[in-house]
FIKOLZA-1660 file (N, C-alpha, C; in steps of 0.1 Angstrom, whole numbers, plus 5000, padded with zeros to 4 digits):
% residues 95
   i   px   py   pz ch aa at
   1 0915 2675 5146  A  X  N
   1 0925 2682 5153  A  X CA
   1 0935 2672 5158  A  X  C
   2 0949 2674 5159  A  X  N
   2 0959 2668 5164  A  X CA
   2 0961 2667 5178  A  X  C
   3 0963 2656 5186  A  X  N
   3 0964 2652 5199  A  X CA
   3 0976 2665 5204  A  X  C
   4 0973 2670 5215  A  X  N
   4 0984 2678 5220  A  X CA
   4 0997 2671 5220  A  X  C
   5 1008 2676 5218  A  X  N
   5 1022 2676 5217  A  X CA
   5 1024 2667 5201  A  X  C
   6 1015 2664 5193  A  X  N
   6 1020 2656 5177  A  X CA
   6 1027 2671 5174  A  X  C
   7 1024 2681 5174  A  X  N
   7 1033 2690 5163  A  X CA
   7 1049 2686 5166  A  X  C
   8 1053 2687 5181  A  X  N
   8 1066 2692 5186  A  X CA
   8 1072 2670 5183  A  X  C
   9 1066 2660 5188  A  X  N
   9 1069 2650 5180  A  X CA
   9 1073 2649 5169  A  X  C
  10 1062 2656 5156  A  X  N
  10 1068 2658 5144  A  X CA
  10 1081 2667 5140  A  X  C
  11 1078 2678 5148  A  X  N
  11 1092 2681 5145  A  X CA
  11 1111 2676 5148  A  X  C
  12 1107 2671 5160  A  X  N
  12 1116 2666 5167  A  X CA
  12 1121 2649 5157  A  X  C
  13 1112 2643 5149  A  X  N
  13 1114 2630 5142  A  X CA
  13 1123 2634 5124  A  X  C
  14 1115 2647 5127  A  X  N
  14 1118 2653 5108  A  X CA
  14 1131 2658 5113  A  X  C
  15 1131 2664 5123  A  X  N
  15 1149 2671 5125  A  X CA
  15 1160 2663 5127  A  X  C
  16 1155 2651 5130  A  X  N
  16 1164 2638 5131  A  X CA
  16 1167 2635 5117  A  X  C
  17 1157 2631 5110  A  X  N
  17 1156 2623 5093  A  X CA
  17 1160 2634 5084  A  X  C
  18 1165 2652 5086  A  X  N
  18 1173 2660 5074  A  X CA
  18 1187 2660 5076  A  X  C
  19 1196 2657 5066  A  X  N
  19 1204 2653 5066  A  X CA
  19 1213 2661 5050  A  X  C
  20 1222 2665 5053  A  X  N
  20 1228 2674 5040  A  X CA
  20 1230 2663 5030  A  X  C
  21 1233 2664 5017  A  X  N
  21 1230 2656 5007  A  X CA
  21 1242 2657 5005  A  X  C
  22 1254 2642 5002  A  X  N
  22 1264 2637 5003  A  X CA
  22 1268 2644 4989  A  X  C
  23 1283 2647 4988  A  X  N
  23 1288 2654 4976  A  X CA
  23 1297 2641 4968  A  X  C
  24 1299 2647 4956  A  X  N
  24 1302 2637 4945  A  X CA
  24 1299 2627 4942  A  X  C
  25 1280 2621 4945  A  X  N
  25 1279 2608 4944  A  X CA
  25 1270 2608 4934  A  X  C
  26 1264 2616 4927  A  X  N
  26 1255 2623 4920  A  X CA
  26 1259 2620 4897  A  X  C
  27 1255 2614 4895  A  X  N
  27 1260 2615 4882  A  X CA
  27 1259 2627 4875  A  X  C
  28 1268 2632 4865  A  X  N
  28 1265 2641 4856  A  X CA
  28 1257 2639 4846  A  X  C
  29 1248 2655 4848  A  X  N
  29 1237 2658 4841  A  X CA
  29 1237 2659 4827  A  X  C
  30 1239 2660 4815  A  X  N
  30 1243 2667 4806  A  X CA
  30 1232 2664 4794  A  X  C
  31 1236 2669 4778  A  X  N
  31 1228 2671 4768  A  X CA
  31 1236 2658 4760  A  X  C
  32 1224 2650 4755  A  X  N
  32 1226 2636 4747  A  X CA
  32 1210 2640 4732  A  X  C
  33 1221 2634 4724  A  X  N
  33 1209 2633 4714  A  X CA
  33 1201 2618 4712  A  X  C
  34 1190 2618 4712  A  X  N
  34 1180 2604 4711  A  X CA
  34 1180 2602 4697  A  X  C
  35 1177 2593 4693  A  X  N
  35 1173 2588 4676  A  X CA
  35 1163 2580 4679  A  X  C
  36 1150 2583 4674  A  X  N
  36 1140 2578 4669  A  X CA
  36 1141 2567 4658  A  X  C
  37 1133 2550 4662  A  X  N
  37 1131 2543 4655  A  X CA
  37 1132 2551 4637  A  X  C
  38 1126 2557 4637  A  X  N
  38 1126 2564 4621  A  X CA
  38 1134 2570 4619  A  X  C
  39 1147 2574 4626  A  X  N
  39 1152 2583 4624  A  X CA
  39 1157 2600 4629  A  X  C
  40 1145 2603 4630  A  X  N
  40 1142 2614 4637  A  X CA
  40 1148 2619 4653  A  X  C
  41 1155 2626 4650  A  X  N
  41 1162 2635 4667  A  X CA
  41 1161 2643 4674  A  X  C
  42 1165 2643 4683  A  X  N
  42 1159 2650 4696  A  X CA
  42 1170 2653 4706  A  X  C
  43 1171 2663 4710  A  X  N
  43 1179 2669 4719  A  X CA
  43 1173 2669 4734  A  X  C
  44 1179 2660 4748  A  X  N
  44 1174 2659 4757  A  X CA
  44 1189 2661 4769  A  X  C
  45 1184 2665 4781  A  X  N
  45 1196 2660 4791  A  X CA
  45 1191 2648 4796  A  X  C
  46 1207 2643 4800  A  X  N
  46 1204 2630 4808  A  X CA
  46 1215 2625 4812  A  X  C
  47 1217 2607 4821  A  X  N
  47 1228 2610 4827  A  X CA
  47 1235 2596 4820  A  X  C
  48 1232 2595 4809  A  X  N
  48 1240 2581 4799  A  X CA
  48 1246 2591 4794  A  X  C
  49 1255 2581 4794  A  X  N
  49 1270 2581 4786  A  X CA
  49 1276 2594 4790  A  X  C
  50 1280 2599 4774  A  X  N
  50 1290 2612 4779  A  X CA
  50 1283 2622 4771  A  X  C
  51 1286 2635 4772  A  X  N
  51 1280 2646 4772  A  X CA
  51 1281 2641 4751  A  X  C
  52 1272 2645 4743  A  X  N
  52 1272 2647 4729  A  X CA
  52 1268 2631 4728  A  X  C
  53 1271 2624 4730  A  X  N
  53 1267 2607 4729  A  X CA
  53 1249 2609 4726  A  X  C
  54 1247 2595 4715  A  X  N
  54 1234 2593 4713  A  X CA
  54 1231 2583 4715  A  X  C
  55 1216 2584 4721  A  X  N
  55 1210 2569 4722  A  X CA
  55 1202 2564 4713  A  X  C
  56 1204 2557 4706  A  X  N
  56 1195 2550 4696  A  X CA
  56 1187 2545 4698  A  X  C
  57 1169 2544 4699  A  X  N
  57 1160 2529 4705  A  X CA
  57 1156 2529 4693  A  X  C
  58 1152 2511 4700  A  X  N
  58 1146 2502 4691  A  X CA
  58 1132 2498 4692  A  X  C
  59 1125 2505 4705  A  X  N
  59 1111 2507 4705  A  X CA
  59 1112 2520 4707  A  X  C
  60 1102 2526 4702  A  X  N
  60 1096 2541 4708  A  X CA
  60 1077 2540 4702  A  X  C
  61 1074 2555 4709  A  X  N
  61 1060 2555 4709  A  X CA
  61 1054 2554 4697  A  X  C
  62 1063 2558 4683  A  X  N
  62 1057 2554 4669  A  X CA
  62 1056 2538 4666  A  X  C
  63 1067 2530 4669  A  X  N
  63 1062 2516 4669  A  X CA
  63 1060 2506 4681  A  X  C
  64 1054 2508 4692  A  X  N
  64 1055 2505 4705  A  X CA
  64 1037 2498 4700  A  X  C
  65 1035 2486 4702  A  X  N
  65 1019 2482 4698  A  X CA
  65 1008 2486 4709  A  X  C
  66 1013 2493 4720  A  X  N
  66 1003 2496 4725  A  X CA
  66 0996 2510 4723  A  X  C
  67 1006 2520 4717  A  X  N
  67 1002 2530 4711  A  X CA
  67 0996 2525 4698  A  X  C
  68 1005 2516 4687  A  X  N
  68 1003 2516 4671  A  X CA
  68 0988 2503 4670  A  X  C
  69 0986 2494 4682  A  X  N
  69 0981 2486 4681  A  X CA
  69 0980 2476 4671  A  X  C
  70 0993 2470 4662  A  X  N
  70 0996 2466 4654  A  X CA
  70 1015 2453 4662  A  X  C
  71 1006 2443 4666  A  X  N
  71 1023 2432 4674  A  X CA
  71 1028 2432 4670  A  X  C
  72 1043 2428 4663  A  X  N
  72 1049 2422 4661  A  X CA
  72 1063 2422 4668  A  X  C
  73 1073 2404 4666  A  X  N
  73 1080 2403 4670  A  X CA
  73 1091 2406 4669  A  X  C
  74 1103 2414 4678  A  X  N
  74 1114 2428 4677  A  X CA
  74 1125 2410 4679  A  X  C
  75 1135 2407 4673  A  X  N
  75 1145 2401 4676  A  X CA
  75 1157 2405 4672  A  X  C
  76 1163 2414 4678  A  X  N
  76 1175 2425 4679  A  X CA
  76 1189 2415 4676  A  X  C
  77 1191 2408 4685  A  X  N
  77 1202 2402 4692  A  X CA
  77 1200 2387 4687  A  X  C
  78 1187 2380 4681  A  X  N
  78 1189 2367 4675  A  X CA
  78 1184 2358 4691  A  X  C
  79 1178 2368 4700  A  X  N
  79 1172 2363 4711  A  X CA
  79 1161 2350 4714  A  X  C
  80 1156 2350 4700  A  X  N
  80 1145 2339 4698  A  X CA
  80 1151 2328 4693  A  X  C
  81 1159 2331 4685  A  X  N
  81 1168 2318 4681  A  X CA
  81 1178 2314 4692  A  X  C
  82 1184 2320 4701  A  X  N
  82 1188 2313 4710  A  X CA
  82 1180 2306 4721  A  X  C
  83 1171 2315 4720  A  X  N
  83 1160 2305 4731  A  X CA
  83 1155 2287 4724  A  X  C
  84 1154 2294 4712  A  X  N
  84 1151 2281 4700  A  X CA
  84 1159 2270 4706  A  X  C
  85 1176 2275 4706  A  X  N
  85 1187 2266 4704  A  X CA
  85 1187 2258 4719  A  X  C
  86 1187 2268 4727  A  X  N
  86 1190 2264 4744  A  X CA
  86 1176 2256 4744  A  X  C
  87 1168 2256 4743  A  X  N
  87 1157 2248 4749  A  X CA
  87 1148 2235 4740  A  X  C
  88 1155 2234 4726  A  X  N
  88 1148 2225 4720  A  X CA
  88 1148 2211 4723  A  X  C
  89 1157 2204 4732  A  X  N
  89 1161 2193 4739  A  X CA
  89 1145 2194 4745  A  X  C
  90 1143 2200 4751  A  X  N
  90 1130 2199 4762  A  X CA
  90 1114 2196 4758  A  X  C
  91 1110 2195 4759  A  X  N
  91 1094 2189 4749  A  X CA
  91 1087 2177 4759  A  X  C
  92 1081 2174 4753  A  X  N
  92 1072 2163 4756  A  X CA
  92 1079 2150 4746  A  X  C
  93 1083 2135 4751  A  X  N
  93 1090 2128 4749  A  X CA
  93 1077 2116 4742  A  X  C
  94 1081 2114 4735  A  X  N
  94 1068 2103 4728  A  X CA
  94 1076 2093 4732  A  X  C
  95 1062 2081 4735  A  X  N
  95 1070 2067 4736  A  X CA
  95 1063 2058 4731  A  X  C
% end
């Protein structure tokens, strides 16, 4: 059981903390098409880009290794070769 006067507490802290929900801050909702690693499409809402725009990924649940259980390394952007490039100075220095 609740200590006498928690209800009217509670109410009095929640009537403080509602608050109308601020207008035009909100992004537009709309319908984007997805493309599946393989190809494959899909019609979803959402709030990228602009209304008809598609997103393309480059992981999804058909080649993602934790579903396929099969690793390998995704280098999109040449990401590993720049790490290559930026950090090969660094090592262990023989003398």
């Amino acid at each position: 059981m609740h200590p006498p006067g928690a209800l009217a507490i509670y109410r009095a802290c929640f009537a403080r903390s509602v608050r109308a929900m601020k207008s035009d801050i909100h992004p537009e909702y709309h319908e984007i098409t997805v493309v599946m690693t393989d190809g494959t499409e899909f019609k979803t809402k959402s709030t990228y880009g602009k209304p008809g725009d598609s997103l393309r990924l480059d992981i999804d649940a058909k080649t993602h290794p934790a579903w396929t259980g099969v690793h390998r390394v995704v280098d999109r952007g040449g990401q590993v070769a720049k790490f290559n490039k930026r950090f090969a100075g660094l090592g262990l220095k023989s003398s």
